[in-house]
Backbone bond lengths (Angstrom), bond angles and torsions (degrees), N, CA, C in turn:
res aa  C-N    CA-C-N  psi(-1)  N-CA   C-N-CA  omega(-1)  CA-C   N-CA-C  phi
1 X - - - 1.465 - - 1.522 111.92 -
2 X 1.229 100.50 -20.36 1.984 103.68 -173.32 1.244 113.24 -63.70
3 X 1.750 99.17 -44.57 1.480 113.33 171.51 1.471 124.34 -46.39
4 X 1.251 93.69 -46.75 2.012 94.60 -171.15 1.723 100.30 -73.12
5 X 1.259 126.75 -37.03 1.187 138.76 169.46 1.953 105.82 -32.42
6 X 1.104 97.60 -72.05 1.899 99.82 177.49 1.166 110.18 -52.06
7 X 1.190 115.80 -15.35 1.781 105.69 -173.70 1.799 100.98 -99.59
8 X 1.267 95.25 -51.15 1.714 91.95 -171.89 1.423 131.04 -79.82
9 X 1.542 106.08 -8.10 1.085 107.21 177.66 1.993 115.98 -58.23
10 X 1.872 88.07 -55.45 1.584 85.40 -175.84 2.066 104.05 -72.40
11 X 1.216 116.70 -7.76 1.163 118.21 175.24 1.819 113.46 -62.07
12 X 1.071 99.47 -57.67 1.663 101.15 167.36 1.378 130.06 -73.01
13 X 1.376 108.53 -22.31 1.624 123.58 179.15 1.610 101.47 -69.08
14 X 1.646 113.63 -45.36 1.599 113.88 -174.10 1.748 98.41 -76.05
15 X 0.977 133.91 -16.64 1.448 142.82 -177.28 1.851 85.96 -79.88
16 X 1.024 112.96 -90.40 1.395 116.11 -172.00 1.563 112.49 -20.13
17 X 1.312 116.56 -44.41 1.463 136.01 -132.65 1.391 90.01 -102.88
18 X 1.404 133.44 -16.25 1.563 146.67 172.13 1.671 102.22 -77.38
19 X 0.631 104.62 -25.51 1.632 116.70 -171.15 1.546 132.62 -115.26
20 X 1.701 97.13 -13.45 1.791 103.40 166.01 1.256 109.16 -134.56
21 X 1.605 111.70 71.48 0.948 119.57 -160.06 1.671 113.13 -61.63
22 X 0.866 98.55 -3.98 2.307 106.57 -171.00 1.812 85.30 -87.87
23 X 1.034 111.74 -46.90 1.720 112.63 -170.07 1.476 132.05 -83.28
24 X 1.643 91.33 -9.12 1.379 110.74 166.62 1.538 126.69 -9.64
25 X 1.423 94.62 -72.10 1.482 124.57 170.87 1.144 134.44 -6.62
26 X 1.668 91.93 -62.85 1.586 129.55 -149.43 1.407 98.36 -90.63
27 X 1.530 102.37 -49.61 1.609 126.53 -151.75 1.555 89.32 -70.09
28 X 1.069 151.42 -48.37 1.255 169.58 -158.47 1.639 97.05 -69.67
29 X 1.665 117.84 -77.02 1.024 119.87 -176.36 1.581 124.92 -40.72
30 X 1.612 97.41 -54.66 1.376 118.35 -172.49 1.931 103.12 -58.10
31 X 1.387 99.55 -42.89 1.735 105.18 -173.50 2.099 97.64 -57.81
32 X 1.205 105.80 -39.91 1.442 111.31 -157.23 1.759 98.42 -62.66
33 X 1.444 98.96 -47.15 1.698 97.92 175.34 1.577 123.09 -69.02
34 X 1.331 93.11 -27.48 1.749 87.13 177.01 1.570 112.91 -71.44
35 X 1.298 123.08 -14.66 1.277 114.13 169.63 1.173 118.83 -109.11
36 X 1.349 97.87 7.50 1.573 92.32 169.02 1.731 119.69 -89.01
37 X 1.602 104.06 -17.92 1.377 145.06 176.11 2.059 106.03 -72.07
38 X 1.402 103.89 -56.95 1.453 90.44 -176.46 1.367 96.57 -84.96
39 X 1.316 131.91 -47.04 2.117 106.85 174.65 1.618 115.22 -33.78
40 X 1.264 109.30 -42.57 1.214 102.67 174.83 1.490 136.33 -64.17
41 X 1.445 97.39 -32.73 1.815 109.04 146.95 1.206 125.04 -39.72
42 X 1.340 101.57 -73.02 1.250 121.75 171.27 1.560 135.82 -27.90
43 X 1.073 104.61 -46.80 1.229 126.63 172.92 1.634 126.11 -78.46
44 X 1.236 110.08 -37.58 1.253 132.84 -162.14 1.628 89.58 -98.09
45 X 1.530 117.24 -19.43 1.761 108.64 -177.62 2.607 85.46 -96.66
46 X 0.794 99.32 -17.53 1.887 91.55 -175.08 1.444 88.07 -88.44
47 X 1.400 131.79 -50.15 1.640 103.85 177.85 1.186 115.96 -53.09
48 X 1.395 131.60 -53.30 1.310 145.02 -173.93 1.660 109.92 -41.80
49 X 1.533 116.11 -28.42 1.273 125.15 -161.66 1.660 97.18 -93.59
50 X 1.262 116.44 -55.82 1.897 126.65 173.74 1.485 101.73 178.31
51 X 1.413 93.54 169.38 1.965 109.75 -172.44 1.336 100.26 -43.61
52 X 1.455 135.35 -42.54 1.419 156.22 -110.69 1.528 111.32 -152.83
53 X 1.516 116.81 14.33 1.379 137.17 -178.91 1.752 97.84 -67.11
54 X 1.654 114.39 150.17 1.608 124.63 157.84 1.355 98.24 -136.39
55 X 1.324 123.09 -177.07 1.262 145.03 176.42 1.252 113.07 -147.45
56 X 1.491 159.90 67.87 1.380 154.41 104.98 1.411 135.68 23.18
57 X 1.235 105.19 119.94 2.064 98.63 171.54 1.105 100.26 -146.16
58 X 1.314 152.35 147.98 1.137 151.47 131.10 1.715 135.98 -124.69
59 X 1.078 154.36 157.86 1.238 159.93 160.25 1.664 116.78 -114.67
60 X 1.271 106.61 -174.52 1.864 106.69 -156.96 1.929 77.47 -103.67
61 X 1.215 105.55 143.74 1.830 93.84 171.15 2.096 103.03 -135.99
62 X 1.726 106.42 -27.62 1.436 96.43 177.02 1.621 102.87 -138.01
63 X 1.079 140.05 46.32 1.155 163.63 179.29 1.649 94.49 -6.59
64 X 1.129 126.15 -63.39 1.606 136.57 -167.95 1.395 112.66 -69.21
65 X 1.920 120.36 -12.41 0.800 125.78 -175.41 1.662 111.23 -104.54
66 X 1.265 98.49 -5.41 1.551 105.52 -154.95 1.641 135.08 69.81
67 X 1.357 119.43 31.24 1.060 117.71 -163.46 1.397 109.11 -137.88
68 X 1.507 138.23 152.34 1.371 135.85 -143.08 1.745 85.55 -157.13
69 X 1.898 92.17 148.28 1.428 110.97 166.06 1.148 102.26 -61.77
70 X 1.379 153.68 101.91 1.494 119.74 173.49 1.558 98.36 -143.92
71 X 1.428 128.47 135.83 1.458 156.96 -133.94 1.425 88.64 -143.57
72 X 1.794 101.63 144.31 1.591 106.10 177.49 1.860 98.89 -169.02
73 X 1.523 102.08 140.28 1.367 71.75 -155.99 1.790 75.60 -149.34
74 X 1.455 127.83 96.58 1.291 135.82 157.51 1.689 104.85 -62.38
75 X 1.640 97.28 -167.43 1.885 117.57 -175.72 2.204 82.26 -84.25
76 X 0.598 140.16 -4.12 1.554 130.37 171.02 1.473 112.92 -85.39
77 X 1.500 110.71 -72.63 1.396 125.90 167.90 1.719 102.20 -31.65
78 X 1.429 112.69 -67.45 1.458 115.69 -156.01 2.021 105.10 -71.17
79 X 1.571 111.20 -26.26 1.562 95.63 171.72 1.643 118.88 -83.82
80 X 1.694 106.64 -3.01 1.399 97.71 175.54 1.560 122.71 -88.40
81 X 1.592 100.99 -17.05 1.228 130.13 169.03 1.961 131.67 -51.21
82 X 1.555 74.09 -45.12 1.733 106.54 174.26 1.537 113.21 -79.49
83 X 1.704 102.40 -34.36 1.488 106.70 163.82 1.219 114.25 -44.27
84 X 1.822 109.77 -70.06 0.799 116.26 176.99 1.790 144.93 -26.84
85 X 1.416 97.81 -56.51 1.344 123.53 163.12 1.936 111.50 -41.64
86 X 1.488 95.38 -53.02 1.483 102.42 -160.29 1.651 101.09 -71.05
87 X 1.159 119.45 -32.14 1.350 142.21 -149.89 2.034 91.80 -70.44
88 X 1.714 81.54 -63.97 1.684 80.80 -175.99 1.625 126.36 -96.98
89 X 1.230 103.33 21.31 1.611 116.55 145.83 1.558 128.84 -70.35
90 X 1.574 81.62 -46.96 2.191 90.21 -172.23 1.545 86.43 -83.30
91 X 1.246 149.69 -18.52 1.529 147.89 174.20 1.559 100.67 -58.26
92 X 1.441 114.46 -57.70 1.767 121.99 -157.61 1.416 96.15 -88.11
93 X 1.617 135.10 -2.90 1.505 132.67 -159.30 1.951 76.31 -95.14
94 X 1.217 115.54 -81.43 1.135 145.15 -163.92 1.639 103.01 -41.22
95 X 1.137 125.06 -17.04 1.354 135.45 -178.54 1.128 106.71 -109.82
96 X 1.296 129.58 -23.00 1.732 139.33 163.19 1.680 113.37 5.33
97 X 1.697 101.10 -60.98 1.560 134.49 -139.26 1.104 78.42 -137.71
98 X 1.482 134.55 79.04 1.616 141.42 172.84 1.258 86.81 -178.65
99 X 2.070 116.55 132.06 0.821 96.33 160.78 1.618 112.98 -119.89
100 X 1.624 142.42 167.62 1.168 126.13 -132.73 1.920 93.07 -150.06
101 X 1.022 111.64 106.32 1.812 93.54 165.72 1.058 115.30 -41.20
102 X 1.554 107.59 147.99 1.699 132.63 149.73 2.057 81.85 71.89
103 X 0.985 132.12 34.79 1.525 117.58 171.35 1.344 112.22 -20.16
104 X 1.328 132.01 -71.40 1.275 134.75 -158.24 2.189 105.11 -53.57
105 X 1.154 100.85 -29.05 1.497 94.81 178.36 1.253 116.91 -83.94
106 X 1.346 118.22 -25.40 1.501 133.02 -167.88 1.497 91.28 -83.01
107 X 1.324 124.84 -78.28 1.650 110.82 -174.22 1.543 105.01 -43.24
108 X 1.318 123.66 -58.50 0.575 121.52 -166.77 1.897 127.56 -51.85
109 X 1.046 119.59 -31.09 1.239 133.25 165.22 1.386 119.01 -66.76
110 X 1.175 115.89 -37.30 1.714 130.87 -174.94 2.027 91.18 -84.04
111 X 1.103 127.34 -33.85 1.488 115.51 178.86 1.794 97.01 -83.21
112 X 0.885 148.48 -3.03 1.169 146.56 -177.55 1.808 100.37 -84.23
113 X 1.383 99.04 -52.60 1.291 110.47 -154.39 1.719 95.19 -76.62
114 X 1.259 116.79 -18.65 1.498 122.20 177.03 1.310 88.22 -61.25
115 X 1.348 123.66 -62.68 1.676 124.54 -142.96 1.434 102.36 -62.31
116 X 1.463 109.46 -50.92 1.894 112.79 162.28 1.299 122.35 -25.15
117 X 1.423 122.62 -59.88 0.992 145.08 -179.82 1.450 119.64 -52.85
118 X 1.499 118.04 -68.51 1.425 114.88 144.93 1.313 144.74 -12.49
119 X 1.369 89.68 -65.71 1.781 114.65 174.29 1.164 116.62 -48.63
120 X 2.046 113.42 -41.01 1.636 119.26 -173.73 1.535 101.09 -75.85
121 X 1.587 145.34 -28.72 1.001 126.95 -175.22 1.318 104.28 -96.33
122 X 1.419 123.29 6.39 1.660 105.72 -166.78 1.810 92.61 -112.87
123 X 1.621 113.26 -26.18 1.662 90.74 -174.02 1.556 117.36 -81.67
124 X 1.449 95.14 163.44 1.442 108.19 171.95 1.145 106.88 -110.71
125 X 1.152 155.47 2.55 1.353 153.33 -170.42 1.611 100.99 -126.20
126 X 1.685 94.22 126.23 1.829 98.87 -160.56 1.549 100.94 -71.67
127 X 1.354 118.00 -22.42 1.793 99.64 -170.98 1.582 102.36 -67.91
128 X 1.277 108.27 -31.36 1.758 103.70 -162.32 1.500 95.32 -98.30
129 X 0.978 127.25 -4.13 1.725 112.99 162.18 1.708 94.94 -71.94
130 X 1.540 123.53 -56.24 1.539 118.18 173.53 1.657 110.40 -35.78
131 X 0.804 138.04 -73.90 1.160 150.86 137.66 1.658 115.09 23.36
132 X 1.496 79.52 -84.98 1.938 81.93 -175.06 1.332 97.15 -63.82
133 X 1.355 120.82 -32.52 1.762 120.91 -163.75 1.467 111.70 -67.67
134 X 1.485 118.52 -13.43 1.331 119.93 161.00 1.668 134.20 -86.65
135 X 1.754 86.89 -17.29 1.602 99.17 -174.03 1.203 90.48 -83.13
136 X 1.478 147.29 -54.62 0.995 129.39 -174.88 1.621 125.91 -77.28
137 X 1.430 142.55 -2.32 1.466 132.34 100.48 1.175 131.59 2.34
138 X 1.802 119.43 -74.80 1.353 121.01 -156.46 1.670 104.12 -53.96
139 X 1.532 117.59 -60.81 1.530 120.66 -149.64 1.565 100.04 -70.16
140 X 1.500 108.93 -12.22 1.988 96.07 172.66 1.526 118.35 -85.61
141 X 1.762 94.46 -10.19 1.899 97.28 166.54 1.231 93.94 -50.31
142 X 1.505 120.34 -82.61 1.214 127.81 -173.63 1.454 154.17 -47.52
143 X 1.538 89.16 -19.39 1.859 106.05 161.33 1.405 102.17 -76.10
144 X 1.384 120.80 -43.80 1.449 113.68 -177.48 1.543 123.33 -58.43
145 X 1.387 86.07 -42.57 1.983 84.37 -177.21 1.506 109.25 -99.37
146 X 1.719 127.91 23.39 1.162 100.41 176.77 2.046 83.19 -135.14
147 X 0.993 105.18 13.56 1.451 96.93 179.65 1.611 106.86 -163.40
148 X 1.083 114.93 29.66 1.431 134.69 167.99 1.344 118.47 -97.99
149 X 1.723 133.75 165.67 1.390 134.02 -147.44 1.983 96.72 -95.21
150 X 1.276 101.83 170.87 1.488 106.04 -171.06 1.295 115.58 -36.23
151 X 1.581 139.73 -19.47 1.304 135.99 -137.40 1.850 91.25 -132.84
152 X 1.424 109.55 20.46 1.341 102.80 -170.00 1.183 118.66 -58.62
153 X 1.574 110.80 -61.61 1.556 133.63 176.59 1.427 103.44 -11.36
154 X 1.355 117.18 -71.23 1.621 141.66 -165.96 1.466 105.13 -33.68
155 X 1.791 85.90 -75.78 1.140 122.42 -176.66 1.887 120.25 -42.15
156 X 1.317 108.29 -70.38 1.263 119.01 165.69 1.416 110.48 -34.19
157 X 1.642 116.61 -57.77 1.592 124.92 -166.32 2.055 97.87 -62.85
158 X 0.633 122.93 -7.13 1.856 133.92 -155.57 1.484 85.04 -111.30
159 X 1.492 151.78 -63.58 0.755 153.19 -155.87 1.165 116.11 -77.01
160 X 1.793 118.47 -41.58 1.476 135.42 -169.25 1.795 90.92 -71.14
161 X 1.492 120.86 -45.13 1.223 105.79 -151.88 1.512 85.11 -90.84
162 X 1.207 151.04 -10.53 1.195 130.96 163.35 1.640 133.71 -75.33
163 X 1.369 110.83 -29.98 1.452 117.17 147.43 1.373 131.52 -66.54
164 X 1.376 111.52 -9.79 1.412 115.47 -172.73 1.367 116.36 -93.67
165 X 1.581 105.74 -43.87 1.699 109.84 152.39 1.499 121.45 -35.06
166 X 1.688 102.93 -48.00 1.166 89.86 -173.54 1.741 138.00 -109.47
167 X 1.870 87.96 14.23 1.058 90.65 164.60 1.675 114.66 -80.70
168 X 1.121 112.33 -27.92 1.610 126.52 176.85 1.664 113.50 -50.26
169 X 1.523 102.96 -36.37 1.496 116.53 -168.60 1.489 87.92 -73.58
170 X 1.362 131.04 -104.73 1.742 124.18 147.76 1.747 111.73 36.76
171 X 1.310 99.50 -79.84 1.476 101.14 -179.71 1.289 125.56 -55.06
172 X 1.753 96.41 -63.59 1.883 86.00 172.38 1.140 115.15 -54.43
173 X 1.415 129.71 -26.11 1.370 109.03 -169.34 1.748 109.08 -82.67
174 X 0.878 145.64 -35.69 1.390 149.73 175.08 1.805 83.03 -59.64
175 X 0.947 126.76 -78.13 1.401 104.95 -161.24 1.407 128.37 -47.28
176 X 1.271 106.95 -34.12 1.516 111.72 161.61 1.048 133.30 -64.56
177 X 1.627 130.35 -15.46 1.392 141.10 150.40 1.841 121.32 -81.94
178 X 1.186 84.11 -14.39 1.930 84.76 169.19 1.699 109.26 -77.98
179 X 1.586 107.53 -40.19 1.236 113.34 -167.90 1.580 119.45 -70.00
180 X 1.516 108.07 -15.87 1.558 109.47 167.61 1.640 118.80 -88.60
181 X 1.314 119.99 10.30 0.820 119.69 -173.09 1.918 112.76 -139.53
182 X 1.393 108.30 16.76 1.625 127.89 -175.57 1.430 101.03 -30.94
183 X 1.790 101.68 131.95 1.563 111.89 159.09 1.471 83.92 160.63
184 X 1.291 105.90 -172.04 1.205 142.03 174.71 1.843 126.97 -27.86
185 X 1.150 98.10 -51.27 1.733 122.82 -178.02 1.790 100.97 -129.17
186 X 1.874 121.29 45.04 1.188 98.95 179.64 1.435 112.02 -96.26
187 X 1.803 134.86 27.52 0.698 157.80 173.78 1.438 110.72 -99.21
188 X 0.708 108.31 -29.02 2.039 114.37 -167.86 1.830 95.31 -68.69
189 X 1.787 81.52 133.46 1.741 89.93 176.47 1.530 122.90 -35.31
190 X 1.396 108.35 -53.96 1.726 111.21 -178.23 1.154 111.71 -54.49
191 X 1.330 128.77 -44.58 1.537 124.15 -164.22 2.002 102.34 -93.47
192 X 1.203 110.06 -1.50 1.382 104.34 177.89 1.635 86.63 -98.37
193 X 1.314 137.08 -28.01 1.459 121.35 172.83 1.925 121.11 -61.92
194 X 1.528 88.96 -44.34 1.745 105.00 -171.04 1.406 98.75 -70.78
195 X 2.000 128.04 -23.82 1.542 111.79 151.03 0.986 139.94 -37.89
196 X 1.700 103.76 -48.36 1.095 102.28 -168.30 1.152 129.39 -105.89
197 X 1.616 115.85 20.42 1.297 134.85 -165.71 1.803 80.90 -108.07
198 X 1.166 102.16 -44.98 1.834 90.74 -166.57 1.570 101.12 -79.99
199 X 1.486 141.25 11.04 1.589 122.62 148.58 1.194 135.29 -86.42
200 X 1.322 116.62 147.51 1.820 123.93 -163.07 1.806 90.81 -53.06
201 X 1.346 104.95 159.29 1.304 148.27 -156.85 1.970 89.59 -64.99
202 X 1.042 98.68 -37.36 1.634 94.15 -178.11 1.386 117.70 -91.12
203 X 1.249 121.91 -14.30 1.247 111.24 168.84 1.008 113.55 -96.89
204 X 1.342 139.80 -15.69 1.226 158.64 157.70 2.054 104.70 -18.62
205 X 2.021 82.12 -64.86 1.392 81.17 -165.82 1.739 110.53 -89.65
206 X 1.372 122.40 4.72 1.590 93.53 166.93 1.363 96.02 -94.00
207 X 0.961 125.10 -2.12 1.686 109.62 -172.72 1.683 87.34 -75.86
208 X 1.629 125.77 -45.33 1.277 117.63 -176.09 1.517 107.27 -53.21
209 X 1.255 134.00 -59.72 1.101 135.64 -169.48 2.249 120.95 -48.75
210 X 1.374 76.02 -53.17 1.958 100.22 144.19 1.430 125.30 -3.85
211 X 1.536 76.83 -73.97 1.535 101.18 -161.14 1.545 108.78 -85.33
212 X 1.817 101.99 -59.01 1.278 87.96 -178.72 1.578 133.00 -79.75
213 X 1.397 101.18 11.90 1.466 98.90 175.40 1.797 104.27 -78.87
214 X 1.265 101.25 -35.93 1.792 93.01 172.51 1.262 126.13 -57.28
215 X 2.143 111.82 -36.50 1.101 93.80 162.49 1.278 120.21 -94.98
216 X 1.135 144.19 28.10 1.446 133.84 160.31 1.978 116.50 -99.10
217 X 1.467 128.24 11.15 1.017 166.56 125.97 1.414 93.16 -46.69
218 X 1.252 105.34 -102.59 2.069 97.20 -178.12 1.180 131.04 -14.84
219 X 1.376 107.70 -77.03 1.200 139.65 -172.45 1.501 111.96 -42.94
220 X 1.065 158.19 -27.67 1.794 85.64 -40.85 2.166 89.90 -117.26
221 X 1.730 79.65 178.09 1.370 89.57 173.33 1.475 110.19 -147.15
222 X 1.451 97.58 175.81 1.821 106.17 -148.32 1.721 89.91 -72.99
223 X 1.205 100.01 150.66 1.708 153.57 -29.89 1.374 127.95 -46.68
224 X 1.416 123.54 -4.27 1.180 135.10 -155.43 1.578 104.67 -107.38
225 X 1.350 127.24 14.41 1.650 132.42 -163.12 1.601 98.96 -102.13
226 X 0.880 102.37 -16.74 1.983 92.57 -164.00 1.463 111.40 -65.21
227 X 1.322 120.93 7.74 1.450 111.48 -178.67 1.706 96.03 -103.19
228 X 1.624 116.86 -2.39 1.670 107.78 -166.64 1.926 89.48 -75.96
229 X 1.422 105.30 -71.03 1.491 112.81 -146.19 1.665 93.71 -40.69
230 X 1.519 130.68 -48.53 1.872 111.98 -164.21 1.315 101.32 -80.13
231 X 1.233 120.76 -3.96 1.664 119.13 -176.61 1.535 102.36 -72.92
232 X 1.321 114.03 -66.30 1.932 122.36 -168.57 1.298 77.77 -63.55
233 X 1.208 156.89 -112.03 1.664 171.46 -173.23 1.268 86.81 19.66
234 X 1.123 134.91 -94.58 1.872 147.13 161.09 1.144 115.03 -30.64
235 X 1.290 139.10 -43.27 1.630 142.37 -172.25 1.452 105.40 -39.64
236 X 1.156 148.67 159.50 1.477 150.74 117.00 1.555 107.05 -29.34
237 X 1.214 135.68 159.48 1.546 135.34 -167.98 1.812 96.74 -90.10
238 X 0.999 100.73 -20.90 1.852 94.39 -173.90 1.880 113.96 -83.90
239 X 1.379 103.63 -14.19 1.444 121.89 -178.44 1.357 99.62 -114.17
240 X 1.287 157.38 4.31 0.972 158.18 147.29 1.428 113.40 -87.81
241 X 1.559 112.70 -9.44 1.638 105.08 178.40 1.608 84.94 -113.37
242 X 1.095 129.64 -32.39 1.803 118.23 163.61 1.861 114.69 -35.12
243 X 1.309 88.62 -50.34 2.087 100.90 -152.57 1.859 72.76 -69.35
244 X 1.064 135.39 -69.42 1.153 140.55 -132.51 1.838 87.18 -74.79
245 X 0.894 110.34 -70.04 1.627 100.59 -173.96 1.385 133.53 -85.48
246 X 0.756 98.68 13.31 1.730 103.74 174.25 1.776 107.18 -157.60
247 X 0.977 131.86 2.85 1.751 122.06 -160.74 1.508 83.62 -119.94
């Protein structure tokens, strides 16, 4: 239950935060500490357990697809988590005494993009890590082009089509490792690894190439960086300290 907790809290808080727009503010801040508060549970209950403690939850979410809600959250998962937490506290403190059009969309978009964020270090099941890895994407389209510097438009449009390639690249490739391995859990991290350990040597490596070109796009690294420098340049300062430290 702790697990779903980190995700939904800022999930409902950015929901809330669309809709009270005067409280925006608050609702944002207050969400940022409460998860910065249960990671710290969290964590402090997996040490408590051994060096080498996890915590697990899952439910059935696309059955026909093979793929499951399923959350997992070791001493890695749970300090990036806490990052997380810490990250977008000193973000919403520092913005306190800033004031921001349309508030209720702006917090509200930046708690969305937390919950994304979350989601990518906490799932174990590769479709819904895809998944969160898009939810937390979408709301920086939109911080960028609705509260970004004169050159956003451009900028934003440069960025969308460069993550989008590679979220696509990403996708096919997870789908093509679920499909050698069809059933029930053919999404689940282990059995998308034991795919791809059991294909010949050549498919091996474009699927590597696949993959990591999407994440080196992210990440990103050269040749694939030219969408960072006009992105932070244009960003709002609170989404430019997101992309940069945690995205």
């Amino acid at each position: 239950m702790i697990l779903t907790l980190l995700i939904l809290i800022p999930l409902v808080a950015g929901i809330l935060s669309m809709f009270m727009k005067d409280a925006a503010k608050g609702i944002a801040l207050i969400s940022a500490i409460a998860t910065t508060v249960v990671t710290a549970i969290l964590l402090m209950a997996l040490n408590a357990v051994s060096s080498g403690g996890y915590t697990e939850w899952s439910i059935p979410w696309i059955p026909t697809l093979g793929t499951n809600i399923s959350l997992m959250a070791d001493g890695m998962a749970g300090m990036l988590c806490l990052l997380t937490g810490i990250v977008m506290t000193v973000v919403f403190i520092t913005n306190q005494n800033k004031e921001v059009k349309n508030p209720g969309s702006f917090y509200g978009l930046m708690l969305l993009s937390q919950a994304g964020i979350t989601g990518v270090f906490l799932a174990s099941d590769a479709l819904l890590f895809y998944f969160f890895w898009e939810l937390a994407l979408i709301p920086v389209y939109f911080l960028c082009s609705q509260w970004g510097g004169e050159k956003r438009i451009a900028v934003t449009f440069k960025f969308f089509i460069y993550t989008f390639v590679g979220s696509l690249m990403l996708l096919a490739g997870l789908i093509y490792l679920s499909l050698q391995n069809p059933g029930p859990d053919s999404f689940a991290w282990n059995n998308i690894i034991r795919a791809g350990a059991s294909l010949p040597a050549d498919q091996q490596q474009w699927l590597f190439w696949l993959i990591f070109i999407a994440f080196a796009i992210k990440m990103p690294i050269f040749p694939f960086h030219t969408w960072q420098p006009d992105t932070y340049e244009q960003s709002p300062t609170p989404v430019t300290i997101i992309l940069s430290a945690l995205m």
